[in-house]
MARVOVEX-847775 format. One record per residue (C-alpha): residue number from 1; y, z, x negated; residue in one letter. Coordinates in steps of 0.1 Angstrom, whole numbers, plus 5000, padded with zeros to 4 digits. Each point is the difference from the previous one (the first is absolute). Layout:
<rs>
r pos:NUM c2:Y c3:Z c1:X code:a;
...
</rs>
This chain:
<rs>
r pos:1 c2:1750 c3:6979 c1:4235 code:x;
r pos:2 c2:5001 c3:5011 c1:4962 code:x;
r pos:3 c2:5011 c3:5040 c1:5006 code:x;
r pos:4 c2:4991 c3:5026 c1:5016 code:x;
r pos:5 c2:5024 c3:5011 c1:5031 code:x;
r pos:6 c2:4994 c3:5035 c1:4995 code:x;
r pos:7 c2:5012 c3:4999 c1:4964 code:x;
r pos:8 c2:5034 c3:4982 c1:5004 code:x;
r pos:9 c2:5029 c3:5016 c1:4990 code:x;
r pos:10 c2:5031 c3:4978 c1:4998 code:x;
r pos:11 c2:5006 c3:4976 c1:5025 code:x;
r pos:12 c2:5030 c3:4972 c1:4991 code:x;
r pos:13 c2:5010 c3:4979 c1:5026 code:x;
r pos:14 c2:5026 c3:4966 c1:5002 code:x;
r pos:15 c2:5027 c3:5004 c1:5029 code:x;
r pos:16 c2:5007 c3:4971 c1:5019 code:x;
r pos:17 c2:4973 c3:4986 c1:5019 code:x;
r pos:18 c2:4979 c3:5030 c1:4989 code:x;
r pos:19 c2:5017 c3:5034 c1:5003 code:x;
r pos:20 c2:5025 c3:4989 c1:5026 code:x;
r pos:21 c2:5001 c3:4978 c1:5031 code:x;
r pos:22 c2:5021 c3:4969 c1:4998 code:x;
r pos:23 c2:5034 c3:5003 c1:5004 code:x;
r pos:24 c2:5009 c3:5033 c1:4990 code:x;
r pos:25 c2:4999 c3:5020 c1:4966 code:x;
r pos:26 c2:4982 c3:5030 c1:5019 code:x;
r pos:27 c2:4964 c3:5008 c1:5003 code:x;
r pos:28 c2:4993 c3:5014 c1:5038 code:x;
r pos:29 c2:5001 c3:5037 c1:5006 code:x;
r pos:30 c2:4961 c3:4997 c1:4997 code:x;
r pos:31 c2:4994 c3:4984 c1:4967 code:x;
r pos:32 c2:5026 c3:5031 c1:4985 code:x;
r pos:33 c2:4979 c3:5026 c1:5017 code:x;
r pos:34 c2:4969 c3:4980 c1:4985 code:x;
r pos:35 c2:5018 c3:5003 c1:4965 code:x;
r pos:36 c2:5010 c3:5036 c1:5006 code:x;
r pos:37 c2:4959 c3:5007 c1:5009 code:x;
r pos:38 c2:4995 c3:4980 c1:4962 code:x;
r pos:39 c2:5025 c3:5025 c1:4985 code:x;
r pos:40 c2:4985 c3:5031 c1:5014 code:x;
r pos:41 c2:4963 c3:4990 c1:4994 code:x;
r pos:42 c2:5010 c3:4994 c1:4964 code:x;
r pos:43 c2:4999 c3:4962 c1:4995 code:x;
r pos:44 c2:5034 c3:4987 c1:4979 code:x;
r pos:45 c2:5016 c3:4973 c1:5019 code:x;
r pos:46 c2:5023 c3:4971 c1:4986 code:x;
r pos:47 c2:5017 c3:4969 c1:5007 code:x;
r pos:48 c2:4998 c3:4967 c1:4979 code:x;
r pos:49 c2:5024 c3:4976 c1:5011 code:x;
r pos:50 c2:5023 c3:4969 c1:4992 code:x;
r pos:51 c2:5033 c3:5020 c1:5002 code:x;
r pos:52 c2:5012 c3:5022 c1:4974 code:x;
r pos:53 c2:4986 c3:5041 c1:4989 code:x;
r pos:54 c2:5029 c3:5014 c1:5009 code:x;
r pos:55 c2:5005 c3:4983 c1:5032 code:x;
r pos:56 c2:4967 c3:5005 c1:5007 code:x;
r pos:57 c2:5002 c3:5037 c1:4990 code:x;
r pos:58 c2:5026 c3:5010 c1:5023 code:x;
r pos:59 c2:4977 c3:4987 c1:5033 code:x;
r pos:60 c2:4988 c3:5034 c1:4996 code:x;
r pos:61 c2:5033 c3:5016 c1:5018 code:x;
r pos:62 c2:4998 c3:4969 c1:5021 code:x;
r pos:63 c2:4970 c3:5006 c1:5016 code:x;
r pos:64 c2:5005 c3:5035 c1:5000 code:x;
r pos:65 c2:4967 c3:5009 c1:4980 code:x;
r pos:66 c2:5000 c3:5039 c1:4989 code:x;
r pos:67 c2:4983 c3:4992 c1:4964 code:x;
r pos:68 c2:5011 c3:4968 c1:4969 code:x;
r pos:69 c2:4978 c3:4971 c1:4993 code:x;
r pos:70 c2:4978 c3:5002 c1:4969 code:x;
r pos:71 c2:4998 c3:4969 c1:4993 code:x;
r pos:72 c2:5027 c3:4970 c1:5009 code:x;
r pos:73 c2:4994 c3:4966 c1:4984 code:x;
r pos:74 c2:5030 c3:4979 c1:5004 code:x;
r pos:75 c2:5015 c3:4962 c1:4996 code:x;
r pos:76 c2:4959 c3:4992 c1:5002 code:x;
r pos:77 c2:4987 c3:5018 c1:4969 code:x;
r pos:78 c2:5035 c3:4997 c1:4978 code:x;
r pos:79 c2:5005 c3:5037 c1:5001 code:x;
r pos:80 c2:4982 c3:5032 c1:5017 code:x;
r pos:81 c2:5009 c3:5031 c1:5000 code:x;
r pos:82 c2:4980 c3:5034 c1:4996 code:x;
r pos:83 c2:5009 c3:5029 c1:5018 code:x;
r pos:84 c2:4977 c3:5024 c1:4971 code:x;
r pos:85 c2:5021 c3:4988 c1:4973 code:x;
r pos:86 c2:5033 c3:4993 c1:5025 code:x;
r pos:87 c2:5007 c3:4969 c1:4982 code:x;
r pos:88 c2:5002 c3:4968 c1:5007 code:x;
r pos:89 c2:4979 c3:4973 c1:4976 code:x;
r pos:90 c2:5018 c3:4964 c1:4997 code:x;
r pos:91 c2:4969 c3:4976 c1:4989 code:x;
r pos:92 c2:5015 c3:4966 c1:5004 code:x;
r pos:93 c2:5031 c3:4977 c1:5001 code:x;
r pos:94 c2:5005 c3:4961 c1:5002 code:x;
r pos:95 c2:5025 c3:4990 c1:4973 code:x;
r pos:96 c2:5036 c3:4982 c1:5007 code:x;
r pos:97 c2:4979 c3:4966 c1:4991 code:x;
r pos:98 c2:4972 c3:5010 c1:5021 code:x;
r pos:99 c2:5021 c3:5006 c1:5031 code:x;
r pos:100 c2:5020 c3:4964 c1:4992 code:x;
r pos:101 c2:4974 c3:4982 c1:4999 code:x;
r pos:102 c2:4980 c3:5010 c1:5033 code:x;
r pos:103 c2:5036 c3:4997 c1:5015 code:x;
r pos:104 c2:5006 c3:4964 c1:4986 code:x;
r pos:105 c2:4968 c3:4988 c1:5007 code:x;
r pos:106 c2:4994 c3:5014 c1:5034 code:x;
r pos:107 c2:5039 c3:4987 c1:5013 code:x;
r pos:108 c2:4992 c3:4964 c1:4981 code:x;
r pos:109 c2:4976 c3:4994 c1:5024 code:x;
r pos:110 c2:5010 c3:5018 c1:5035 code:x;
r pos:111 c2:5041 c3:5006 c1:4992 code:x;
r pos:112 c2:5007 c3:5015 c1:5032 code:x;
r pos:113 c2:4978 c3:5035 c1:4990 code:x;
r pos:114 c2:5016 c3:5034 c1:5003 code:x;
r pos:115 c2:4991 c3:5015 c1:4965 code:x;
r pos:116 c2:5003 c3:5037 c1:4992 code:x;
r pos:117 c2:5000 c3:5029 c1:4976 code:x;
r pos:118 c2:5003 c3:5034 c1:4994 code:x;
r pos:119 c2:5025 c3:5017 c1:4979 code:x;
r pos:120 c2:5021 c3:5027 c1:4998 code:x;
r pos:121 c2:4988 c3:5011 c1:5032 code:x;
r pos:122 c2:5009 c3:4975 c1:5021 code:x;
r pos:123 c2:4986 c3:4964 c1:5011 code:x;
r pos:124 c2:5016 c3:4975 c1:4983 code:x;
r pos:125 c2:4994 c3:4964 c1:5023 code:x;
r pos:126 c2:5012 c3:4966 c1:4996 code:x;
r pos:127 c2:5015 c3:4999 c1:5038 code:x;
r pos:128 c2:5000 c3:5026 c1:5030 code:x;
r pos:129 c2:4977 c3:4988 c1:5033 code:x;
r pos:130 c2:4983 c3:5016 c1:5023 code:x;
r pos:131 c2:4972 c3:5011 c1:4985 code:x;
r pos:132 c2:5017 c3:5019 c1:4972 code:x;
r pos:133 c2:5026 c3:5019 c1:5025 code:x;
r pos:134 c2:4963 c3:5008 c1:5015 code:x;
r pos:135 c2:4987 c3:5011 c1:4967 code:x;
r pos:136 c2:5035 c3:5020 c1:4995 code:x;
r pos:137 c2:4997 c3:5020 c1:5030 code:x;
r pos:138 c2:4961 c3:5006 c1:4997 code:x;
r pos:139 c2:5002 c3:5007 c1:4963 code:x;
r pos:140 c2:5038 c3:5024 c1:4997 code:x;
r pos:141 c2:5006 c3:4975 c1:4972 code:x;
r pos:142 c2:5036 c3:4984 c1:4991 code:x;
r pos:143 c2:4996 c3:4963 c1:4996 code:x;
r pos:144 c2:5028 c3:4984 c1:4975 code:x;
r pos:145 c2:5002 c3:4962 c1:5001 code:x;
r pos:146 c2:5001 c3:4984 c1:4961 code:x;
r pos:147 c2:5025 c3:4976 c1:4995 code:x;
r pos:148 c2:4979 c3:4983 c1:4978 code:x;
r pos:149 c2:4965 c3:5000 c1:4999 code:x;
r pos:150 c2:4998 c3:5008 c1:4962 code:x;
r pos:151 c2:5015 c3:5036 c1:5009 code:x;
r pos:152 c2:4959 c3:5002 c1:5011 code:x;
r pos:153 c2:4987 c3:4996 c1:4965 code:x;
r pos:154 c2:5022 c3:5020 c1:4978 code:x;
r pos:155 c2:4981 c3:5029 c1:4995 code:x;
r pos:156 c2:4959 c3:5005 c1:5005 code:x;
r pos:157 c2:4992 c3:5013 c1:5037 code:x;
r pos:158 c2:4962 c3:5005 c1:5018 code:x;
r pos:159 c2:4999 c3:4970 c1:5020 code:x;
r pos:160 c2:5020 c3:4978 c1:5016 code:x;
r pos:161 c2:4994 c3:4990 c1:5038 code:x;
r pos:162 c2:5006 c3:4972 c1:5030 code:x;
r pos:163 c2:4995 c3:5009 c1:5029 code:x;
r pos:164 c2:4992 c3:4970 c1:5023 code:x;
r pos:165 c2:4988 c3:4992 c1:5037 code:x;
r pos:166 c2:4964 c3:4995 c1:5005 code:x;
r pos:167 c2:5004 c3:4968 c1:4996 code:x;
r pos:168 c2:5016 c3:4995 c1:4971 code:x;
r pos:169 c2:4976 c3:5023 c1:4987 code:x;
r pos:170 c2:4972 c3:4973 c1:5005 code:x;
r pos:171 c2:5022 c3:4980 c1:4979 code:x;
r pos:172 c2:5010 c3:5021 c1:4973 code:x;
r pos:173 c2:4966 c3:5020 c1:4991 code:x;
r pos:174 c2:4984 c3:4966 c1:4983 code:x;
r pos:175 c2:5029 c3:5000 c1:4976 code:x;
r pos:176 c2:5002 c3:5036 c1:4995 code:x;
r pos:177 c2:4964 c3:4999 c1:4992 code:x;
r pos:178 c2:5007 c3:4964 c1:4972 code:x;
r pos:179 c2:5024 c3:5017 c1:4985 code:x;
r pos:180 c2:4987 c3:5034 c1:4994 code:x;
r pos:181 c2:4993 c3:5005 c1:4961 code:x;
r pos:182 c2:4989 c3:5021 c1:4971 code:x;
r pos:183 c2:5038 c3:5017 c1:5001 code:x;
r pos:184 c2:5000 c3:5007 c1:5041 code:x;
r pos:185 c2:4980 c3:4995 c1:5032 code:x;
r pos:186 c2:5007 c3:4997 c1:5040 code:x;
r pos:187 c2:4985 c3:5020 c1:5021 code:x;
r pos:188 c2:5008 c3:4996 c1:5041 code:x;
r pos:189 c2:5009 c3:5035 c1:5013 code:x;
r pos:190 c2:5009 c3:4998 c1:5030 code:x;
r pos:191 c2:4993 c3:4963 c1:5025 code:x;
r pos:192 c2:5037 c3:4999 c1:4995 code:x;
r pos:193 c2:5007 c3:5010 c1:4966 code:x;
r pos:194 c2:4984 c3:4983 c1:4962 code:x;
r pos:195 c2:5010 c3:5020 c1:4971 code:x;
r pos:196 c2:4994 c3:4995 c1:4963 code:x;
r pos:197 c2:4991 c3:5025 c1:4978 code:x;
r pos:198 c2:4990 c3:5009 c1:4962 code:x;
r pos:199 c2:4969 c3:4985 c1:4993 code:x;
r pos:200 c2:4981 c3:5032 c1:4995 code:x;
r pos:201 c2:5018 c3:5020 c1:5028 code:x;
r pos:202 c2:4979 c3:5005 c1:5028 code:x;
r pos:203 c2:4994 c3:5033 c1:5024 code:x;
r pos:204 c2:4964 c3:5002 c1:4990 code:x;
r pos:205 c2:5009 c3:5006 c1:4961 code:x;
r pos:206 c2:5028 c3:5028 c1:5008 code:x;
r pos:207 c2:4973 c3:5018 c1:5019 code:x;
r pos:208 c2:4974 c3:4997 c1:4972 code:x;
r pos:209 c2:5028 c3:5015 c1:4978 code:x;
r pos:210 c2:5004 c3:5025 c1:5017 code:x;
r pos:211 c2:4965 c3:5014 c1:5010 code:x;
r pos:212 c2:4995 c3:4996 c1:4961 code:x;
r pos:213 c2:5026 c3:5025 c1:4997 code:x;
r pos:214 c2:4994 c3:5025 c1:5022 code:x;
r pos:215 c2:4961 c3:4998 c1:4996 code:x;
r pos:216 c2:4996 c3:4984 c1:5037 code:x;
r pos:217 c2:4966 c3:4972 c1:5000 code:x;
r pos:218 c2:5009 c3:4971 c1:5017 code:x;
r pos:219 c2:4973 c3:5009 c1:5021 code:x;
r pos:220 c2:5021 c3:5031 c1:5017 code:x;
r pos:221 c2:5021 c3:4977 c1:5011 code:x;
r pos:222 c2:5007 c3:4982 c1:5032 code:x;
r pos:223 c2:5025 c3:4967 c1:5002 code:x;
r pos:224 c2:5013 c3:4983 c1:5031 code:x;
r pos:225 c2:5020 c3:4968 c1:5000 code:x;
r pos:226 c2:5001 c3:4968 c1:5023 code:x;
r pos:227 c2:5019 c3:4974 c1:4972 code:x;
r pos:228 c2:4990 c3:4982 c1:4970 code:x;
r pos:229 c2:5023 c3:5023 c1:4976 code:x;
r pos:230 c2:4972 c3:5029 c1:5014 code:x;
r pos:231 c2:4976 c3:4978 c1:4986 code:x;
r pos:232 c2:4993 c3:5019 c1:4968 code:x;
r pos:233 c2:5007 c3:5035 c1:5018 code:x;
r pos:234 c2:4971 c3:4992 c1:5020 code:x;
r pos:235 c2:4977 c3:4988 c1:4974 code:x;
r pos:236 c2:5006 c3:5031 c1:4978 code:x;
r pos:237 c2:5000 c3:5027 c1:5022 code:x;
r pos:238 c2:4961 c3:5019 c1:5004 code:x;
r pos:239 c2:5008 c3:4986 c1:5039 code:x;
r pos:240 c2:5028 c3:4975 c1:5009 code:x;
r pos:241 c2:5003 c3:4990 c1:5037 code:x;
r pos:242 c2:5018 c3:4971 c1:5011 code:x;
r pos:243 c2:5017 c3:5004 c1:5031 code:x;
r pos:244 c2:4984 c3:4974 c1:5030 code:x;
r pos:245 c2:5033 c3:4983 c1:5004 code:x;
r pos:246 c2:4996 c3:4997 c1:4962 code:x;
r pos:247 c2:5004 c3:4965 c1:4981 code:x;
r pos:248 c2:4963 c3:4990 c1:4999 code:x;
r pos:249 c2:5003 c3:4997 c1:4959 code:x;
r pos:250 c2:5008 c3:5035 c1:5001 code:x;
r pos:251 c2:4970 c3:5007 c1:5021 code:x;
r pos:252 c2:4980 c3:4982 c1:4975 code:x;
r pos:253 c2:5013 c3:5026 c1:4975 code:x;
r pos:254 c2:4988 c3:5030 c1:5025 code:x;
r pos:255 c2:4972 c3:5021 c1:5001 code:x;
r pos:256 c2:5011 c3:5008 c1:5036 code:x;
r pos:257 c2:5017 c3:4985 c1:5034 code:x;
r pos:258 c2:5021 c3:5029 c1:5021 code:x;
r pos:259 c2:4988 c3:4996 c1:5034 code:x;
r pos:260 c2:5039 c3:5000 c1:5016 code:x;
r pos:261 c2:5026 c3:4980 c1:4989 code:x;
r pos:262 c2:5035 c3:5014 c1:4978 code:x;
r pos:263 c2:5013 c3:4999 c1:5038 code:x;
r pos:264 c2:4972 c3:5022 c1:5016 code:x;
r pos:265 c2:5004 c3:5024 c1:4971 code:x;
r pos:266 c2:4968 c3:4984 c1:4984 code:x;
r pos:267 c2:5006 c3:5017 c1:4966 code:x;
r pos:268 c2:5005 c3:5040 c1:5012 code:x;
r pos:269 c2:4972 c3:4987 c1:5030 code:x;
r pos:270 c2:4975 c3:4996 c1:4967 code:x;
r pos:271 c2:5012 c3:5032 c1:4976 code:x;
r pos:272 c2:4994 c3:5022 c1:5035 code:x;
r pos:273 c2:4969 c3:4982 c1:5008 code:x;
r pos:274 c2:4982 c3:5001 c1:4966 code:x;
r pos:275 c2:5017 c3:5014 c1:4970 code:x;
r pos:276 c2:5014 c3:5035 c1:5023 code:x;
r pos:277 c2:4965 c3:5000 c1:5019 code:x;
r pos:278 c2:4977 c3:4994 c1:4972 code:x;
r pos:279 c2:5023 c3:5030 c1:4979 code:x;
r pos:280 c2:4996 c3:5020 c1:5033 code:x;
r pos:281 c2:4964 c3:4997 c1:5003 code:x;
</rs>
């Protein structure tokens, strides 16, 4: 463990298979009285996820919290947004040839994939199945079918996504991985879901921007994740824990295991455990 748990003072954590159980976009009635506790003690709290700031931002209502997030990192360390300043920072974009070419090469090979982006805020997919009326319900966000896929690569956008079975996934993430370059990387989010990215985007970076700008040290800070796109959260934070039902090459990335799992509220099980306790005592 690189920090002391006494001394944190912003804790950031992912969402899905983190913060919230699977299935639903709300964390149990426990973990937001464990975020309330983090509030009233003092320690900022913030989200760093795959899905947009302002999206992101308005979970707040959502979940019915009584104070704003300080920090939200969104589309995996493309933007984040800092509730000091009340702006929102956009870092990094994958350019109209960037976004062609992971599309081309990804559908040369496995033609059936569901590609999408966003823009305009709405999803913008190459076909309507199951999973994307899922993703539409979970998410609140309008998906528009292109008629042609080079409607996805005519302006810049974050990243652009397929979300496969778990399966296909198996399939996919060898490619994903070949074809990743010095323009753009992959990075598996979700067991479902493989997303490209800028190559310099990542969650880790927009929270070492913004400690840098509001004079945190990395080592106030506290990360959890459980996917390789927490990866680099993990690494920079003064104390990133991975949770158990983590990707093991997340773990690797971890200075800590929860004890519970994202279903047995493993991530508010650890704050009230050791970050709340060790502030208490």
């Amino acid at each position: 463990m690189r920090t002391c748990l006494n001394k944190i003072r912003l804790i950031v954590c992912d969402i899905d298979g983190t913060l919230t159980r699977d299935g639903t976009i709300y964390p149990s009635q426990y973990t937001l009285q464990v975020i309330e506790r983090l509030h009233q003690s003092g320690i900022m709290f913030g989200l760093a996820s795959g899905r947009g700031v302002e999206q992101l931002r308005s979970l707040k209502d959502e979940w019915g919290l009584s104070f704003d997030f300080d920090i939200v990192i969104g589309l995996n360390g493309s933007e984040y947004f800092d509730l000091k300043e009340n702006k929102t920072h956009r870092l990094y974009e994958l350019s109209c040839d960037d976004i062609r070419d992971i599309i081309t090469k990804m559908l040369d090979k496995y033609p059936d994939l569901n590609c999408s982006i966003y823009s305009n805020g709405r999803r913008m997919l190459r076909y309507e199945d199951e999973m994307a009326v899922n993703s539409k319900k979970r998410t609140k966000m309008d998906n528009y079918i292109v008629k042609d896929l080079s409607e996805m690569w005519q302006k810049p956008c974050s990243k652009v996504m397929f979300r496969v079975s778990e399966e296909v996934m198996k399939k996919i993430e060898p490619l994903a991985t070949e074809i990743s370059n010095e323009h753009y990387r992959s990075c598996k989010t979700q067991t479902t879901m493989m997303e490209f990215v800028h190559a310099q985007a990542n969650k880790g970076a927009a929270l070492r921007k913004y400690c840098a700008a509001n004079n945190i040290e990395l080592q106030e800070v506290a990360a959890f994740g459980d996917m390789y796109n927490d990866n680099e959260l993990l690494e920079t934070a003064g104390l990133g824990v991975c949770m158990i039902n983590g990707a093991d090459i997340t773990k690797s990335y971890a200075d800590d295991i929860s004890d519970k799992t994202n279903n047995e509220d493993g991530c508010a099980d650890y704050i009230e455990k050791y970050i709340l306790s060790a502030r208490q005592g």
